[in-house]
N, C-alpha and C positions, 0 to 999 in steps of 0.2 A: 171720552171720545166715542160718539154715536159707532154702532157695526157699518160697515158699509154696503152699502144694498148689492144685491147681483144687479149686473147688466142686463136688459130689456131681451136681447138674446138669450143670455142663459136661462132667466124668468123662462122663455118661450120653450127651450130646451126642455127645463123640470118640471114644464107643466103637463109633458105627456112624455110616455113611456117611448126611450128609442127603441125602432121595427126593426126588423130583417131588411126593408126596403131602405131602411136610410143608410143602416152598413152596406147593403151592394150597390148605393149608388155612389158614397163616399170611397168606393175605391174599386170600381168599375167592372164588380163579378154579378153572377145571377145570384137571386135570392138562393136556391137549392143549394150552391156553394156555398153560403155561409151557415147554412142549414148541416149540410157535409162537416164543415168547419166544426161545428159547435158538439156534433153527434163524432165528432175522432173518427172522422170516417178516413180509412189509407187510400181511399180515391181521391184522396186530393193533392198536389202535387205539393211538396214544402214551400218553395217560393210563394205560391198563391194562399198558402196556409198562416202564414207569418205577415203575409199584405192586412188578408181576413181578420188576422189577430191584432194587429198594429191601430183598425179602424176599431174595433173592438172596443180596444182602451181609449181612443183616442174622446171616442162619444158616449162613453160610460157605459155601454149597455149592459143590463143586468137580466143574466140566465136565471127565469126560477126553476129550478132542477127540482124540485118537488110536482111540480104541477104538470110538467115534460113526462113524469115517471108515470103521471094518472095517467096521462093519454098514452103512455109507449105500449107497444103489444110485450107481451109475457113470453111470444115465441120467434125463434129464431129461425124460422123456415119457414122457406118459401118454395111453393106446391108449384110444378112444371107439369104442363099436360101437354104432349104434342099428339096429330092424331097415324104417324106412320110408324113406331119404333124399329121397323124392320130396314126403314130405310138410313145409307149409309150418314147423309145429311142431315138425319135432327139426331144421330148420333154422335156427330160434333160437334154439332148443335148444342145438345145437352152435356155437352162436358166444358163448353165453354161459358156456358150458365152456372153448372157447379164449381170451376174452378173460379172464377168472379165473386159468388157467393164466399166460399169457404176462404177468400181473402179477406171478408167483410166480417168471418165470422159467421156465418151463416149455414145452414145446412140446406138440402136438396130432396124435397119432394117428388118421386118422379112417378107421373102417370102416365098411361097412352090409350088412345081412343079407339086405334083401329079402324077409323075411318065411320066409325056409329054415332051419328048424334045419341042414342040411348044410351051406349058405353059413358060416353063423353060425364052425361049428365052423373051418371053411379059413380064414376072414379072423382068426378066433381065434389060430389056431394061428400065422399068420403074423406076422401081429402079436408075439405071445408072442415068434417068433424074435428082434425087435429087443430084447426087454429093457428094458421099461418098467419105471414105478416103480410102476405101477399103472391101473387100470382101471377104467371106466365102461360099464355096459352096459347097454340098455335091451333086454331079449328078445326073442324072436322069438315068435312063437305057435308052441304045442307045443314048447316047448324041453325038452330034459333035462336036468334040474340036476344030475343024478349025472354025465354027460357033462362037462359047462361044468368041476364041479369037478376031474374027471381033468385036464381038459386045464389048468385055472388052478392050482386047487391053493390052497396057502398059500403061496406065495411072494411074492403081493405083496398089497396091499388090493386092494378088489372093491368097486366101489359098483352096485347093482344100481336099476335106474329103472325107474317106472312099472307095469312089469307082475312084479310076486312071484315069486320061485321057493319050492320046498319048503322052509323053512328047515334040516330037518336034511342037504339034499344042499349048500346052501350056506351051511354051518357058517360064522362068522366075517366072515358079508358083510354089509353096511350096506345100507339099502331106503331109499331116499328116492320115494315115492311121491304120489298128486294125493290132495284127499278127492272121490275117485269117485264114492261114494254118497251125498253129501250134495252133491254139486254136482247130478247128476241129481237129485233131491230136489225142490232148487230150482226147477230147471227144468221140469219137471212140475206143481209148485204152480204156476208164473206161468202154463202153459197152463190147467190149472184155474181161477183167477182171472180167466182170458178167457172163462169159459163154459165152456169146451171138457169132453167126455166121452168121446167116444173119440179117444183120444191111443195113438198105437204109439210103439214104442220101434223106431228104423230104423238097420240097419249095425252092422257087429262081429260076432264071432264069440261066442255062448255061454262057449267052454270058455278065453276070454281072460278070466286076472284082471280088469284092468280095466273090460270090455266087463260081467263078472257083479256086478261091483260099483256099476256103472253101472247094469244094472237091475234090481238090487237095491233101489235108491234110487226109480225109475220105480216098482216095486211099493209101495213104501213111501208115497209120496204118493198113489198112485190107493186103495193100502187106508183110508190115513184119510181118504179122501171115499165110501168106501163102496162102492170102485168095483173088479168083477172086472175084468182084462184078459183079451180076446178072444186065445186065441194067434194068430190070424190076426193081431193086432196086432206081435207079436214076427218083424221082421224081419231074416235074417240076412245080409248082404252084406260084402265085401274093405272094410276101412275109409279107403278110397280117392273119389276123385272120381269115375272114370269105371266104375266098379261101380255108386256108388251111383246114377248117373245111370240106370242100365242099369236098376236092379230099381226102380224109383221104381213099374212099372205094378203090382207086389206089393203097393201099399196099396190098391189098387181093385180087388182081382180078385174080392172078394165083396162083397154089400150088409149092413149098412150100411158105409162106406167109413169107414175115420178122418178126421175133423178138423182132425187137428193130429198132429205126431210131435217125439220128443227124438230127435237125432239123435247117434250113437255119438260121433262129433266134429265136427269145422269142416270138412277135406276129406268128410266124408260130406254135411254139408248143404247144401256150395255144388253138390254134384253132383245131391242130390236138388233143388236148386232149376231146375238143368237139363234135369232129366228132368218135374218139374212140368210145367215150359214147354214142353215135346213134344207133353205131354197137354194142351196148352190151357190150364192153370191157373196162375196167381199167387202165388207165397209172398210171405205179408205182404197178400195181398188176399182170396183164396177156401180159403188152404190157410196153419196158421202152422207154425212149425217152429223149432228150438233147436237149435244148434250146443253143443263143448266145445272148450274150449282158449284162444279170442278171439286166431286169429293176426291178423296184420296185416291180410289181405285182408276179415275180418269186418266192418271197419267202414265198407269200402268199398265191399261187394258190394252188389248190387242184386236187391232192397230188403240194405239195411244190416241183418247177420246179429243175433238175437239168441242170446246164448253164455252161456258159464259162462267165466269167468275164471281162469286158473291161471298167469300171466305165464312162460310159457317160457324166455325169455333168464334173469330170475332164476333161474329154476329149475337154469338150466344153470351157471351163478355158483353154486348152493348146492353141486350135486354137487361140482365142481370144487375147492369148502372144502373140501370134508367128506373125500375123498379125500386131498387136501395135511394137514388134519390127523392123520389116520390115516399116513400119510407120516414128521412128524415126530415121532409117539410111537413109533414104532419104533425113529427115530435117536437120540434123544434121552430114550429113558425104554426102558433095557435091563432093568431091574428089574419093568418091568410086568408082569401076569398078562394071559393071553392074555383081553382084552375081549369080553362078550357083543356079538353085533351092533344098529347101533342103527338103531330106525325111526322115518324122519320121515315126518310126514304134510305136504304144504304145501296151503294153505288154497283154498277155490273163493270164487267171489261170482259172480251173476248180473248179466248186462248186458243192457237191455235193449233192444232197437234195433226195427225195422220188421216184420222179418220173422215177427215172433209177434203183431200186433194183429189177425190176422184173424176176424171174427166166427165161430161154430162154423153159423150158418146159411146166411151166405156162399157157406162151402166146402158145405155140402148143400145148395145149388141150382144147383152147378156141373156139368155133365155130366162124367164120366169121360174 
């Protein structure tokens, strides 16, 4: 009795290798998941792990583990540059990058820029020498993306944080960024809500993504209450503590004085709460003011900072995915077409503590 032939499907089936794309469409995860799947990644939840596995068998697909190993990197680290270490924020930052990693198995490169693009480039460059699997980097102000990419290149993934580069110098790189303008937004609206009318915008640079999207958001709330800003209101200072302490006497050098201020971040606002205090005056009593970021020390300072929320440690946990994912579509998915890059936005909320209830007439009977 003749063999009996396969069915005209299966023929169709054996005639080409099953992809990563017919497993995530057969059972409705992204290709990276089954990339995670196949790399024993513990990011991935059991349930969705045993789905992955279930389509696996079901469509024969066959892992060449040999050919995976030619392309996997050799090293287990991945190089983190951020450009403030001083400040409290990419220092939870960076530990919720290491603790993400060190669950993957992974270790932690850590460098800091200092706010140099020269720096930036030498700890780059050094770094580079170890041979990571990949990279995190949160810029420097004035950074050159055409640079960063000479020196990076395409050799490994790039997640880029917080502050944008040009996307065509860095082709290929992943942006996990805060919602900047809608978190200042908010916080702007809740000064308005207090009364308040003339509100500056204190700390940061201008020509810092962040920093212009940040008052982007400031103009955005003062315009739908009908309100121009004074440029005498736009303050620009090192987004630091001991700068912003320093230029706090910039809100009062002309009459009428401001209010109230959104401050560029949380080390900006715990310094202008120091420099208040110089001049005599009270944040949270005669003068309010609004932090970004809600590191730890916000809910403790005195008066207790009101912020905008953007959970740092998580934040530092997502990059650390998102780069490990990028990691094993590489190893694991040779077939791919080179991925546009993706951007995340991760979400703000308003907190509101002590430091913003001060009445707007408070602060105008206060002498300077």
């Amino acid at each position: 009795m003749p063999a009996r032939r396969p069915s005209a499907a299966a023929r169709a089936t054996t005639a080409r290798r099953v992809t990563l794309s017919d497993i995530a469409a057969g059972c409705g995860v992204s290709r990276s998941t089954v990339s995670l799947v196949l790399g024993r990644s513990p990011l991935v939840h059991a349930e969705t792990r045993a789905k992955v596995q279930a389509e696996l068998d079901r469509q024969g697909y066959v892992y060449h583990r040999g050919a995976a190993s030619l392309r996997s990197r050799a090293s287990n680290a991945v190089a983190l540059v951020i450009n403030d270490l001083s400040n409290p924020f990419f220092a939870e930052f960076a530990a919720g990058v290491d603790a993400a990693l060190a669950e993957a198995g992974y270790v932690m490169l850590l460098g800091s820029s200092g706010e140099s693009p020269e720096r930036q480039q030498a700890v780059l460059a050094s770094l580079v020498e170890h041979d990571p699997a990949a990279a995190i980097l949160s810029p420097a102000e004035h950074s050159d993306p055409a640079r960063l990419h000479r020196l990076i290149g395409a050799r490994m993934p790039v997640l880029v944080f917080n502050r944008a580069l040009d996307a065509a110098a860095g082709d290929g790189w992943d942006f996990l960024g805060l919602d900047n303008r809608r978190g200042a937004r908010l916080a702007t609206e809740h000064l308005l809500g207090q009364g308040h009318r003339a509100i500056a915008f204190f700390g940061g640079h201008r020509d810092s993504s962040s920093c212009g999207e940040r008052r982007a958001g400031y103009r955005d709330a003062l315009a739908a209450a009908g309100i121009a800003p004074d440029p005498a209101w736009l303050v620009e200072c090192a987004p630091t503590r001991l700068e912003a302490a320093r230029q706090a006497g910039a809100l009062f050098a002309r009459d009428p004085a401001p209010t109230a201020a959104v401050c560029y971040n949380d080390a900006v606002a715990l310094g202008l709460m120091s420099g208040l205090a110089a001049r005599g005056r009270r944040a949270g009593v005669d003068f309010a003011l609004t932090g970004f970021d809600d590191i730890p020390e916000a809910a403790v300072s005195a008066p207790p900072l009101t912020t905008i929320a953007v959970a740092p440690r998580e934040r530092g946990m997502q990059a650390a995915r998102l780069v490990l994912e990028r990691l094993a579509e590489r190893q694991y998915d040779p077939d791919r077409a080179t991925q546009a890059p993706r951007t995340i936005v991760a979400d703000a909320r308003l907190v509101v503590r002590a430091s913003s209830l001060a009445a707007p007439h408070a602060a105008q009977g206060t002498a300077a």
